[in-house]
C-alpha positions in Angstrom: -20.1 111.0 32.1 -19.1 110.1 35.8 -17.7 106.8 36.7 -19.1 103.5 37.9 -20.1 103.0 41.7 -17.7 101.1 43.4 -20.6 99.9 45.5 -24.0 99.9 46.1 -24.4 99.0 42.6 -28.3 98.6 42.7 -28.5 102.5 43.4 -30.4 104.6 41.4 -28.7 107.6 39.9 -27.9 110.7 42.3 -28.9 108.7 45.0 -25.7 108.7 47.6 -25.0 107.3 51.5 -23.0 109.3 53.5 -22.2 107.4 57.0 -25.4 106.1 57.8 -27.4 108.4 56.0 -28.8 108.6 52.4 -28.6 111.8 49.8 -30.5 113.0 46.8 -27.2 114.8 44.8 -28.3 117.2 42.4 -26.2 119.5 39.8 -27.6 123.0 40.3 -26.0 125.7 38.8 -23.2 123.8 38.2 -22.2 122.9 41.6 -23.5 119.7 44.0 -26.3 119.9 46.1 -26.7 117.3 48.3 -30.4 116.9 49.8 -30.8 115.2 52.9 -33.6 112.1 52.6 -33.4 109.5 55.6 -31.0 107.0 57.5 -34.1 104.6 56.2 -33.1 103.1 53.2 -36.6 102.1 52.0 -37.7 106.1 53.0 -34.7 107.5 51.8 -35.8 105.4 48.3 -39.6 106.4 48.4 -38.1 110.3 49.1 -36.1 110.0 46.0 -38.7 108.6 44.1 -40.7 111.7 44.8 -37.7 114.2 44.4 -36.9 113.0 40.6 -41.0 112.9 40.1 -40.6 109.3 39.5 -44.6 107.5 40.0 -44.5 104.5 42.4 -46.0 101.5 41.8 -48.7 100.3 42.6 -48.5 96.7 42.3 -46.1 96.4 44.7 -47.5 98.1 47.8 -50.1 95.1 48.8 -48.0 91.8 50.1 -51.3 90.0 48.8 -50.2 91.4 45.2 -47.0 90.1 45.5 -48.2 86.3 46.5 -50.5 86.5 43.0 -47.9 87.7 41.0 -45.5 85.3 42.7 -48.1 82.2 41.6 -49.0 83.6 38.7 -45.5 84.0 37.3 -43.0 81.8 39.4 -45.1 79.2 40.9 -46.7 77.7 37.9 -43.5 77.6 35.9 -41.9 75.8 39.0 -43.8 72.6 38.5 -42.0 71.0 35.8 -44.4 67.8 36.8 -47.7 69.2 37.1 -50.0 70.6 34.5 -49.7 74.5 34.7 -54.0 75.4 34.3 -54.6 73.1 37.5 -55.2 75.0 40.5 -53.3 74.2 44.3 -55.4 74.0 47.1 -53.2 76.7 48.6 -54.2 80.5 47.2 -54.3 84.1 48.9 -58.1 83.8 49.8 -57.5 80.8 51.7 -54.5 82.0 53.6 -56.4 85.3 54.4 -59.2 82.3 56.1 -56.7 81.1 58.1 -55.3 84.5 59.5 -51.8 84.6 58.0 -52.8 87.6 56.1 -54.3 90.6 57.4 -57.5 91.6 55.7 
């Protein structure tokens, strides 16, 4: 078993930086091979994703899924002073009206 990361402690496993760019690190035939992804971290991640055959989600590629998750989870439970079934006037439809979201 290897030791802990001194940093970048929210990495996934075999997932390395080297100066500004990111590695997949794989044991294959019992040495190191180290897999160039991106100096992107967000590709670099996506890359890795693919590399261990790890599915991406879904639910978190839309920025509109994120705001309904966000009021279905967070923002309700945030209003120690309102009821929690009464709707805002504020919602994803309405901003998508106004043009702060991209349809």
């Amino acid at each position: 078993m290897g030791r802990k990361r001194q940093s970048n402690h929210d990495d996934p496993p075999r997932f390395h930086r080297k100066g500004k760019t990111w590695y997949h690190v794989a044991l294959v035939d019992g040495k190191r091979k180290w897999t160039k992804l991106s100096t992107d971290r967000a590709e670099s991640l996506r890359m890795w994703a693919q590399v261990e055959g790890v599915r991406a989600d879904d639910s978190t590629k839309l920025f509109s899924v994120i705001v309904q998750r966000y009021q279905r989870e967070v923002y309700i439970v945030s209003l120690p002073y309102r009821d929690a079934r009464k709707t805002t006037s504020w919602s994803i439809e309405s901003a998508a009206t106004m043009g702060a979201i991209a349809s």
